[in-house]
C-alpha positions in Angstrom: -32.8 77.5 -122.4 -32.8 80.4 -124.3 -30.6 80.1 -127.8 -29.1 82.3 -130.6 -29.1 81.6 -134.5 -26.5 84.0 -136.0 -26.2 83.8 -139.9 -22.4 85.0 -141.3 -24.4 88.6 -142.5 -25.2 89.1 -139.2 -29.1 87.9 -139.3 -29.9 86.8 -135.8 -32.8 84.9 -134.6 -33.6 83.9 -130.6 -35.3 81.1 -129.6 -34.9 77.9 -126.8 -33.0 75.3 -127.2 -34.7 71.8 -126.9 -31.7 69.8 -126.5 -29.7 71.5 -123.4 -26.7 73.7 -123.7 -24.6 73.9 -126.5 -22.9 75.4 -129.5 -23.2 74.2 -133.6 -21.9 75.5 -137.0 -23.2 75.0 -140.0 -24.4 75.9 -143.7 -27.5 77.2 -143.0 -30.6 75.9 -145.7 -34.2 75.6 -145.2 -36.4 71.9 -145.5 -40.3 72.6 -147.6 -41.2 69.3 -146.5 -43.9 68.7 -144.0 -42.9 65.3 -143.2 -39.9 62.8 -142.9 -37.7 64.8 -140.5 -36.4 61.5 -139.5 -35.6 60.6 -142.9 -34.2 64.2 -143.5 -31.5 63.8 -140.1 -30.4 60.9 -141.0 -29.6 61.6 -144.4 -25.4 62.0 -144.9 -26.2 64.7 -148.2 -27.0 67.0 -144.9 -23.3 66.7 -143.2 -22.2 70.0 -142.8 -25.6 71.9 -142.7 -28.0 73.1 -140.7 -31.5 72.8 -141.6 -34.3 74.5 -140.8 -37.8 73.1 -141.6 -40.2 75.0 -143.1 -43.7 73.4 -141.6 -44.1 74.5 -138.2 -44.9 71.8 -136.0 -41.8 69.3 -136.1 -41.8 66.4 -134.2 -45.8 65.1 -134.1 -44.8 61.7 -134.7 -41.6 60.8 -133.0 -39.0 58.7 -134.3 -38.8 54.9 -134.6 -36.2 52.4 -135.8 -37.6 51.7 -139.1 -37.4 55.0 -141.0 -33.4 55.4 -140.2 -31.6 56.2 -143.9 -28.4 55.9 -142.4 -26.4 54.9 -139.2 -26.8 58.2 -137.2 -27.6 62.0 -137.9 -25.2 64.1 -139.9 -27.2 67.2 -139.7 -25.2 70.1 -137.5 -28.4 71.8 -136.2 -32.2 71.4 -136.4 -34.5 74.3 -137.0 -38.5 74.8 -135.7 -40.6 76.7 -135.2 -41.8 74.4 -132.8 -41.0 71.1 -131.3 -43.4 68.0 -130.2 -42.2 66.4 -127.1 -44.5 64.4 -126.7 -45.2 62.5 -130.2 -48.3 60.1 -130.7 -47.6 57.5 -133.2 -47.8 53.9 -132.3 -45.0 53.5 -134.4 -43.0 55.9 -132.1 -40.3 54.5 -129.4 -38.8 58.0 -128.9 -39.7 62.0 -128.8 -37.4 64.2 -131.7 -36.1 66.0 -128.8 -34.2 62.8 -127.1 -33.5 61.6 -130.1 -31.3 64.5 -131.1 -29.8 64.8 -127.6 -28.9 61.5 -127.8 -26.6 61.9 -130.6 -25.4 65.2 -129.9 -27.0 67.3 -132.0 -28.5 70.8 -131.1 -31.9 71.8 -131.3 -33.6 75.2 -131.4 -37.4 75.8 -131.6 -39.2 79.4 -131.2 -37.0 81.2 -134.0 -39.5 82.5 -136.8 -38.6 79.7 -139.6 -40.5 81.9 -142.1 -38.4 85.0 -141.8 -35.7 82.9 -141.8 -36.8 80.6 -144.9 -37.7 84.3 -146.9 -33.8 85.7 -145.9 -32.2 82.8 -147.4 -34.2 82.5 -150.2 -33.3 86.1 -151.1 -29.5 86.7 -150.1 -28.8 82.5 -150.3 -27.5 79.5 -148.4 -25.1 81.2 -145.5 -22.7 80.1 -142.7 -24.5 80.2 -139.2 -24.2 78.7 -135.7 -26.3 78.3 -132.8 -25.3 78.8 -129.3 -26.5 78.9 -125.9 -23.6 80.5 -124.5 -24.1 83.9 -123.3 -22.5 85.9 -125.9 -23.6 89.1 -128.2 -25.2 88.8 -131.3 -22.2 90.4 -133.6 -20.0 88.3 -132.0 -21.9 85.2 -132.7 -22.2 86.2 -136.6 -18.1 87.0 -136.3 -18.1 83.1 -135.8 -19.9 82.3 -138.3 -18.0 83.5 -140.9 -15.3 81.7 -139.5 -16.9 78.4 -140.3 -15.5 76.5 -143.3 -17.5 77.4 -146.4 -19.4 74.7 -148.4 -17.7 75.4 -151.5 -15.0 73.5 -151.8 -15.5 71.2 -148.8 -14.6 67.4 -149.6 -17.5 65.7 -147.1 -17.9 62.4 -148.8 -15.1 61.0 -147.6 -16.2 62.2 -143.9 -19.3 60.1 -144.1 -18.7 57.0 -146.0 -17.5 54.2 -144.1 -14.2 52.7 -144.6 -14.4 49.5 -145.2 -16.4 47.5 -148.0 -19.8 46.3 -146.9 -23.2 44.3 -147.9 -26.7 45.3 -147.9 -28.6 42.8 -145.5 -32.1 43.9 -146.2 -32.1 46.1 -143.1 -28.8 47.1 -142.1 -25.1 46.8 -143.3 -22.5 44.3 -142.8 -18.8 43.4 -143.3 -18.0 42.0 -146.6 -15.3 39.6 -147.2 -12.6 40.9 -149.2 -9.6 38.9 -149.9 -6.8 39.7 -151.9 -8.7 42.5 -153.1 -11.6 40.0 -154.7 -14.8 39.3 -153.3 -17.0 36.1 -153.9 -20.3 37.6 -154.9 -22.6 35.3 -153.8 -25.9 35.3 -155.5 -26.6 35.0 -159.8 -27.9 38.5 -159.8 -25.8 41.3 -161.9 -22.8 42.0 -159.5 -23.1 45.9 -158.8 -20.7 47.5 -156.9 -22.0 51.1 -155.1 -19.6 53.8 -153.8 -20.5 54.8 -150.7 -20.3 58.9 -150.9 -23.1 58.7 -148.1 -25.6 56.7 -149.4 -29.2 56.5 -148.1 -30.5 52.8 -147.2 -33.5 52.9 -149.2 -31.4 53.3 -152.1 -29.8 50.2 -151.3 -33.2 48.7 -150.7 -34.7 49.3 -154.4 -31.5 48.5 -155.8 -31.9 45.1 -154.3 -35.3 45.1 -155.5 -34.4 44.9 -159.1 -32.0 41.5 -158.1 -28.9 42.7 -157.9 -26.2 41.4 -155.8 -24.6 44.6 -154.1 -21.2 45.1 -152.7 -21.2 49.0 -151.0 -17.3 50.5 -151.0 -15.5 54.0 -149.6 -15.5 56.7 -151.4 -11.9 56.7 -151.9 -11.8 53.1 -154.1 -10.0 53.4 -157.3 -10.7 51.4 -160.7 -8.1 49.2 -160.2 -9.4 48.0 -157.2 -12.9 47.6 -159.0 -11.8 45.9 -161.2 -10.2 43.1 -159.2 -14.0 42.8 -158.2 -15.2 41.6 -161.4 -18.5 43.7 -161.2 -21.3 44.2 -163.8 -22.1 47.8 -163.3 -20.9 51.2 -161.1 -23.7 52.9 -159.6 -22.5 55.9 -157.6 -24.8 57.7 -154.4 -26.1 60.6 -152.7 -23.7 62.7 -150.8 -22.6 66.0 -149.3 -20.2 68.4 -149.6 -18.4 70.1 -153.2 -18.4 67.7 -155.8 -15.3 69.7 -157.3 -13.4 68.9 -154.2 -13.2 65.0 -155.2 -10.8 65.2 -157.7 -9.3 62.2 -157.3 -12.2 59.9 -157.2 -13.2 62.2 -160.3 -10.3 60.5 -161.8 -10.8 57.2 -161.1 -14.7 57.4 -162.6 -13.3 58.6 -165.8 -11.6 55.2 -166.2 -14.9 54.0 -165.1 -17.2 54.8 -167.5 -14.9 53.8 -170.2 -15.3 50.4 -169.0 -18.9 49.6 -167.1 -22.2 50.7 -167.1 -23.0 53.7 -164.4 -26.0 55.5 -162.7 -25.5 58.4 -160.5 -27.8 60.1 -158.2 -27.5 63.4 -156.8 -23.9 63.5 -155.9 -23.0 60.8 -158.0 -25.1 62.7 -160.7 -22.2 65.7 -160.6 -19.3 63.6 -160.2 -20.2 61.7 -163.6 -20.6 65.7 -164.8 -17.2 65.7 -163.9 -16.1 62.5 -165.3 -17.8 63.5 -168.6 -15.7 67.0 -168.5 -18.2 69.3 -167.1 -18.4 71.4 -164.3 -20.7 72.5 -161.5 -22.1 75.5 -159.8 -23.5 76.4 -156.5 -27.0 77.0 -156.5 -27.9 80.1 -154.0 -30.3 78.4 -151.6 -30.0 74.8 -153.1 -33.2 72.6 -153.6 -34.2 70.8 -150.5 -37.9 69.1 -149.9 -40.7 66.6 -151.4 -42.3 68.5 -154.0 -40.3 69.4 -156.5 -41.4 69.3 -160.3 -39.1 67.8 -162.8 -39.7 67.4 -166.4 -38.8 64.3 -168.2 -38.0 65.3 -171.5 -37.4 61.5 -173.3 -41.5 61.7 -172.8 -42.7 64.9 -171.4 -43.9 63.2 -168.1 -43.7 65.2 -165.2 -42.6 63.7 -161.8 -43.0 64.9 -158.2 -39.6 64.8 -156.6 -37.6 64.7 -153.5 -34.6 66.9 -153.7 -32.1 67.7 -151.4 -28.6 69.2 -153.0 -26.8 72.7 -153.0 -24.9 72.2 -156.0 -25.9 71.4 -160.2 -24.1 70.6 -163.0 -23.8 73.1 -166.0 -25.8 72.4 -168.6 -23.7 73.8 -170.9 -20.7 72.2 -169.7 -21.4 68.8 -171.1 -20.9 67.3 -174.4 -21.6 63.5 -175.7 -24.9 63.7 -173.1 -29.1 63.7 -173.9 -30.4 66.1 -171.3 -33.3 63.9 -169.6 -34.3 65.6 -167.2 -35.1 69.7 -166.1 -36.4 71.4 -163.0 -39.4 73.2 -164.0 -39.1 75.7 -160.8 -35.8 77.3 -162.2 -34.7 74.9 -165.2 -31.7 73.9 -163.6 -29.8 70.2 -164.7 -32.1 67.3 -163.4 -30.8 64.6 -165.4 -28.8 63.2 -168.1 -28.3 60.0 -170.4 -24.8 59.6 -172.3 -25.6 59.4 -176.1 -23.0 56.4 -177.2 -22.6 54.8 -173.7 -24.1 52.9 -170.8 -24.1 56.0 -168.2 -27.1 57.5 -166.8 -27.5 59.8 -163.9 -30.1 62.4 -162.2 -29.4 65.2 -159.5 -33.0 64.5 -157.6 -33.8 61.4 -155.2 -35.9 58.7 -156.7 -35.9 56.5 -153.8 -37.1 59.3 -151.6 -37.4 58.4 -148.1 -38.7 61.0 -147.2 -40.9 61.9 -150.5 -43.4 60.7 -153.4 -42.7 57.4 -155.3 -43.1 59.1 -158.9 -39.3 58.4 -159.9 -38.7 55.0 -158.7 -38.8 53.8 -162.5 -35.1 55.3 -162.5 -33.7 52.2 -160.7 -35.6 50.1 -163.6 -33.8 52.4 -166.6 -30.4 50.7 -164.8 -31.6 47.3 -164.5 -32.6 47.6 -168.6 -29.5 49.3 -168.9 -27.0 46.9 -167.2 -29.2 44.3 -168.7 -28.6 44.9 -172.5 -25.2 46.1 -171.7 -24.2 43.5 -170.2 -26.6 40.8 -171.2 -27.4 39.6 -167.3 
């Protein structure tokens, strides 16, 4: 079925849609990883975007219960250059293309990714939609630009579930709240995540390192953490403008006055906010497995997994270490405060998909909580 990609500048692509008829908006950003499209659909930090992978041959392995990182796609649209049908992994219990088609997401395959990947990466991140209807090209790119714009969209609280839950080892489940208090049950630190779309295997390292975890919306205040009685904050992943949450901004600047934090990625900016900075868009965002970052307590350098369309300032901050730095354009990568218990970094250490070189972030919190807190 043949299919249009219209960007908002009027950059149109045609190509066949693997997933029947249908229509999808969308920020348009590209994928350099050549592996974990799974991982990569079922990530919430995608919500609102459309991504287009940059190796060609999508699909090879099909998709299986075990790599989920979430409870269903959030991506809009899903970019090839071409798509397996037919995947060969024994691990495999369905193809990419019945995967997406069962959760309503369109496909297109055929479009020249590579052209694609080179306009974005010169002229930026844009607005685009696919169709299968049978419409003109200009008029397609006309509605585009009527598709809301990233900045300034407030998508955490779009993907985070509303209601507190636990982490069960391999899915999520109801917690108990009463009265606003919950009866942690194990002797591990009590840490208490906010749930701006946080990936799984974040929750399974955390874990890891022995903490008891209780996952909450987005939209929980302080006084409501409080009456939890928790050890330490640790904030997630997530889409959208971190500028737009200025209310939960508010509520993590009483926060950090009072627990020990660790941000990633989203939760990274927001605690940029919290610590009165700011952030910026970046113009085609940094989205794959092979990212170098510098870490400049020791001059290691790590191999990272990215995905995120927005940095903090580094000159916005005050009171902070700079940790971390992005060696492909020098951008914010991480950040310790230098009197209290609050670290954060904008890249993914738990990957899924990616390399394993940052996991040691999620044992910096469990030293940090540790001698903050003495459990």
């Amino acid at each position: 079925m043949r299919a249009l990609l219209a960007l908002e500048d009027g950059f149109t692509l045609t190509g066949t849609s693997f997933t029947g008829p249908g229509e999808s908006n969308g920020e348009v950003i590209f994928n350099t990883g050549m592996t974990g499209y799974q991982e990569v659909l079922t990530d919430p930090s995608y919500a609102g975007q459309m991504v287009c992978m940059t190796y060609p041959h999508i699909g090879n392995y099909g998709i299986n219960a075990e790599d989920m990182e979430s409870r269903r796609v959030f991506v809009e649209g899903f970019i090839v250059k071409e798509c397996c049908k037919t995947p060969s992994n024994w691990r495999a219990t369905m193809s990419l293309p019945d995967y997406l088609t069962q959760n309503g997401i369109m496909g297109i395959e055929g479009v020249d990714t590579r052209a694609l990947t080179r306009h974005l990466r010169l002229h930026g991140a844009k607005r685009g939609i696919i169709s299968t209807e049978d419409v003109t090209p200009e008029e397609l790119a006309q509605r585009a630009k009527a598709a809301p714009l990233m900045e300034g969209s407030n998508l955490a609280d779009a993907v985070t579930l509303p209601e507190p839950y636990v982490w069960t080892g391999a899915a999520t489940a109801p917690a108990r709240i009463v009265d606003g208090a919950y009866d942690w049950p194990g002797p591990g630190p009590r840490v208490v995540v906010f749930d701006f779309g946080v990936k799984w295997n974040i929750l399974r390292l955390l874990t890891e390192q022995g903490f008891d975890l209780l996952v909450v919306p987005s939209s929980y205040t302080a006084a409501q953490v409080a009456a939890l009685r928790p050890d330490a904050i640790f904030l997630s992943n997530g889409p959208g403008d971190p500028a737009a949450l200025t209310a939960t901004i508010a509520e993590l600047k009483l926060l950090t006055d009072a627990y020990p934090v660790a941000g990633i990625c989203l939760g990274h900016q927001l605690l940029g906010h919290a610590l009165g900075g700011r952030t910026f868009k970046l113009k085609f965002g940094h989205h794959g497995c092979n990212h170098p970052v510098k870490d400049l307590t020791d001059g290691h350098i790590e191999i990272s997994s990215q995905n995120h369309g927005f940095c903090v300032d580094i000159d916005s901050l005050s009171d902070v270490q700079l940790t971390h730095v992005n060696l492909n354009d020098r951008t914010l990568e991480g950040f310790a405060h230098k009197t209290r218990p609050i670290i954060a970094i904008q890249y993914h250490p738990e990957a899924s998909p990616g390399p394993h070189d940052s996991r040691n972030f999620f044992n910096r919190f469990r030293t940090m909580v540790r001698e903050a807190t003495g459990r």
